[in-house]
N, C-alpha and C positions, 0 to 999 in steps of 0.2 A: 848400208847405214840403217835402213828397216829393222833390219833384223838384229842390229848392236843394240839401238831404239828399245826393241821391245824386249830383248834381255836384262837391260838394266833396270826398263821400269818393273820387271818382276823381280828382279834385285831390289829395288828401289820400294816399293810399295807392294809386293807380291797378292797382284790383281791377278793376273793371270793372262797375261794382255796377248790377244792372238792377231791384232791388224794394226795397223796407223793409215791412215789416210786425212791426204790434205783438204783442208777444209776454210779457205779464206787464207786466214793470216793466222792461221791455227790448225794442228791435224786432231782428226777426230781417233780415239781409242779405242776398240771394241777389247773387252774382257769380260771373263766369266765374271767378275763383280761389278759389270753394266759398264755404261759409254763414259769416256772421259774427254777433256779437253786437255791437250798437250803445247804449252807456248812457251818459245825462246825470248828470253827477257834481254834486256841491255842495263839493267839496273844489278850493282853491285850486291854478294852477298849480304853485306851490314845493310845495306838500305831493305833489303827484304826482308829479314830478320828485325828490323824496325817495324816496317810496315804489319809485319802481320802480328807485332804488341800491341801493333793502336787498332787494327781490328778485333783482337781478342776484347780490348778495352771499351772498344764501340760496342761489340754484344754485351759486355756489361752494362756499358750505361743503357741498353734496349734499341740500339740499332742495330735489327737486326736483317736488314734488305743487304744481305754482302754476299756473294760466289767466294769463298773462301779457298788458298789452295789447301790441297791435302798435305799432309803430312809424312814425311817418307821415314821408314823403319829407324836413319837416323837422327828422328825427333827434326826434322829442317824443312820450311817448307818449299823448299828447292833442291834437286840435283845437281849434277856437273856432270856436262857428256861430252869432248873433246872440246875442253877450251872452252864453252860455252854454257849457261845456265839455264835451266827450265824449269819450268813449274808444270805442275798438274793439278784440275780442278774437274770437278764431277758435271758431267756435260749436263747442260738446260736449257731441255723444251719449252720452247716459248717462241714469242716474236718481240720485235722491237716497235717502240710508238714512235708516232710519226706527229711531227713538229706544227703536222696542216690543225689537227685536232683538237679543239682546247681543252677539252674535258683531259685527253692526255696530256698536254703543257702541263694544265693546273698540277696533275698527279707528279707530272716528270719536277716541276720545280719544287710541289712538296718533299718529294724524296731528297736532292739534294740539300734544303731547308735542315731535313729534320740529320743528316749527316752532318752539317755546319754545327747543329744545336748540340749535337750527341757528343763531338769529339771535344766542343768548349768548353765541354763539363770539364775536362779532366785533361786538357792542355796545361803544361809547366812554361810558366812564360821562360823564364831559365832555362830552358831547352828546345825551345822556339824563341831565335831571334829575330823579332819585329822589321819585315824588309823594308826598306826606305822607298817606299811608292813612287815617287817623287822622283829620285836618284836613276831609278831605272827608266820611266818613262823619258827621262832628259837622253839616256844612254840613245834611245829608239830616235830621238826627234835627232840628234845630233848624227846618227845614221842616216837617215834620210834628207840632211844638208848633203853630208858628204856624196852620198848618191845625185845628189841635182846637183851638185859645182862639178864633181868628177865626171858623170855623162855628158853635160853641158860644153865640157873641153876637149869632150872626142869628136875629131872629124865624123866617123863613119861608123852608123850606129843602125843594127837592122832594125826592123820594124816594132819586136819586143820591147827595144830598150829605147827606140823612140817614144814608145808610149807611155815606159817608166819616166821619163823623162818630161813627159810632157804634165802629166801629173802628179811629179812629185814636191814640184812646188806648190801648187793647190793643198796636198795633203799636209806637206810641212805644217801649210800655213793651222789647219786642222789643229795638229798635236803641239804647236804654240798655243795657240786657244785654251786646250786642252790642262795647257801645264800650269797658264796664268790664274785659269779656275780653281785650280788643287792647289796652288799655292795659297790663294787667299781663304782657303777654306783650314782654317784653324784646327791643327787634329787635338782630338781627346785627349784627358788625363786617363782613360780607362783602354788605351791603344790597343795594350795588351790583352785583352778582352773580347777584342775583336777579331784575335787568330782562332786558327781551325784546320781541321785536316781537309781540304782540299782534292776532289778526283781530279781534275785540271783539264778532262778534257770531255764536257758534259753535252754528250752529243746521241741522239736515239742509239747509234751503231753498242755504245756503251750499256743501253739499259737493256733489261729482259723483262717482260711481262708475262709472269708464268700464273696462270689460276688465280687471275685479277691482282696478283699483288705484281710490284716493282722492285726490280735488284739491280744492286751498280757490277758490273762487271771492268777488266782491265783497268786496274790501277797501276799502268807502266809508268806515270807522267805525276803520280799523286806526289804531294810532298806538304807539307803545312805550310801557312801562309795565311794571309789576309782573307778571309770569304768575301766581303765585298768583289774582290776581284774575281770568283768563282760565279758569285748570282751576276756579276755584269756580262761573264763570257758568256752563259746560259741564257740570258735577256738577248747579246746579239746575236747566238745563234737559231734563237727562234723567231725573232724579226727578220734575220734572212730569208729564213724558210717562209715570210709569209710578205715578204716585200715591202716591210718596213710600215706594216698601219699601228698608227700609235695605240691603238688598241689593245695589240697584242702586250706592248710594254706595261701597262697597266693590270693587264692576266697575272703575271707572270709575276712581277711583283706583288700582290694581291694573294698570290696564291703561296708563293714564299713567305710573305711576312706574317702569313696565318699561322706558320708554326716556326718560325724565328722571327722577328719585327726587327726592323732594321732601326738602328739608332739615328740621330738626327744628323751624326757625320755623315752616315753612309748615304744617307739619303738624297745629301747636298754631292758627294762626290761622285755619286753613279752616274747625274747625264752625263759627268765630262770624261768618267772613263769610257762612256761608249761613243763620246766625242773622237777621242784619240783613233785614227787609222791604222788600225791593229791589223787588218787583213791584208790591206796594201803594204804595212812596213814588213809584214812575216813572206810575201812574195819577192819581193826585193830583198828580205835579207838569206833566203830561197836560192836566188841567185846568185848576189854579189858575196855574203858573209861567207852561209854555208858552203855555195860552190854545189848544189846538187848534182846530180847527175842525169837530170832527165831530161826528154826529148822538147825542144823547141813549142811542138804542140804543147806539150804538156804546158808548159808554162803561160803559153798564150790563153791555152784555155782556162786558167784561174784568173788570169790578169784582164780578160774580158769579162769575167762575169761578175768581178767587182766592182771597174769603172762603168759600165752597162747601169748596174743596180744604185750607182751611186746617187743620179737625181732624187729617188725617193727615200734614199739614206737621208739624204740633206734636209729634205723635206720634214722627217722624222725628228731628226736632229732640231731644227729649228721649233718645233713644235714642244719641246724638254729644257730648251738654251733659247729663248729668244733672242738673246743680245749676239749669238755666233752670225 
């Protein structure tokens, strides 16, 4: 398979590629026209061929923090190599920031900020249809009933799903809260306005810090959508990282709304989407919706480090929502 691999990409892009080697969740490229990064996607042709319009469009408007893939000799910025799709992008030196450091939050939420600002320029509400925020979050809470009345009716239930169970009423109760908030929060005449193109999954492992600047890497998950919902996911994954001091929530926003300001909706709606138990209803649906396939540990060990973390979640939580 190596060596089909590096025939096509010298077909394909005629680098001259003499190695592949795996490298993460990625194989590294050596050719005589220097190191590339080689990744199997799961995102259909047309959705890549989208994507990389609204990148082209993002370097117009001056965003220009993007790993862009190359382009193969037939003008596409993807292959096809048995059954399967790949992309290639030019490998980069650098490290990733780490979520403990604020001086990098502030930089990591600027970047996404100024990716939200970049793509609103020149989003077609017409071709981004406005998700019903709302609609979906009910889908999640209405999942997490059915998970507490159906484990609830099993006899014999091992220790995992004793725990889903013991806490899934608690959380319910959460993403009710959650729902009652955004409902009475009145959305905008300017809804539309407030779409954007979205990386979706804004996590250190995603950014590169190359020669002090900052670039988004793997847009497998990207799609347009709401940014509010983009700066909330990035708000709870850096209170994770830091145990939940309210502190950090105030960075992060502070340092985003430096170069996007968030309108008075969004500002009303964000505690309660980080109200909503997003980590516990995506382990449960982990298990019951998807059906993964992973090992017992495995799941234990995400499912203890949420309920574990959760007193000064709550803590956090009430200190944004005092009436929760």
């Amino acid at each position: 398979m190596t060596l089909d691999l590096l025939q096509i990409l010298n077909q394909q892009y005629s680098i001259s590629a003499t190695a592949i080697k795996p490298f993460g969740p990625i194989w590294r490229v050596d050719s005589a026209k220097g190191c590339f990064a080689l990744k199997k996607t799961g995102k259909s042709t047309t959705a890549l061929s989208c994507i990389f319009e609204t990148f082209v469009q993002l370097k117009q408007a001056g965003f220009l923090a993007l790993v862009l893939p190359e382009i193969s000799l037939e003008n596409l910025p993807f292959f096809r190599f048995k059954n399967h799709i790949y992309q290639l992008f030019k490998w980069q030196e650098g490290y990733h920031p780490s979520f403990l450091d604020p001086a990098l939050i502030q930089n990591s939420a600027s970047l996404f900020a100024r990716l939200h600002r970049s793509s609103a320029e020149f989003v077609k509400p017409q071709d981004c249809e406005p998700p019903d925020l709302i609609a979906n979050l009910e889908q999640r809470a209405t999942f997490l009933e059915g998970i507490f009345l159906g484990l609830k009716s099993q006899p014999h239930l091992n220790r995992i799903d004793r725990t889903i169970l013991k806490w899934s009423e608690y959380y319910l109760t959460q993403a009710q809260y959650c729902l009652v908030g955004l409902q009475n929060v009145k959305q905008p005449p300017n809804y539309s306005s407030l779409l954007g193109f979205c990386h979706n999954d804004p996590a250190p492992r995603n950014i590169i810090i190359k020669n002090g600047a900052f670039f988004l890497i793997d847009f497998e998950l990207s799609a347009w959508g709401l940014l509010i919902t983009e700066a909330a996911k990035l708000t709870t994954r850096v209170l994770q990282a830091n145990n939940w001091q309210p502190e950090l929530f105030d960075l992060v926003i502070d340092a985003y709304s430096q170069e996007r300001p968030l309108v008075e909706w969004e500002q009303r709606i964000l505690p309660y989407l980080l109200c909503f138990p997003s980590q516990f209803w995506r382990i449960s649906s982990q298990r019951w919706e998807e059906k993964l396939n992973w090992s017992e540990r495995r799941f234990a060990a995400k499912l203890w480090k949420v309920t574990t973390e959760e007193p000064q979640r709550l803590l956090f939580l009430k200190s944004i929502l005092p009436g929760l």
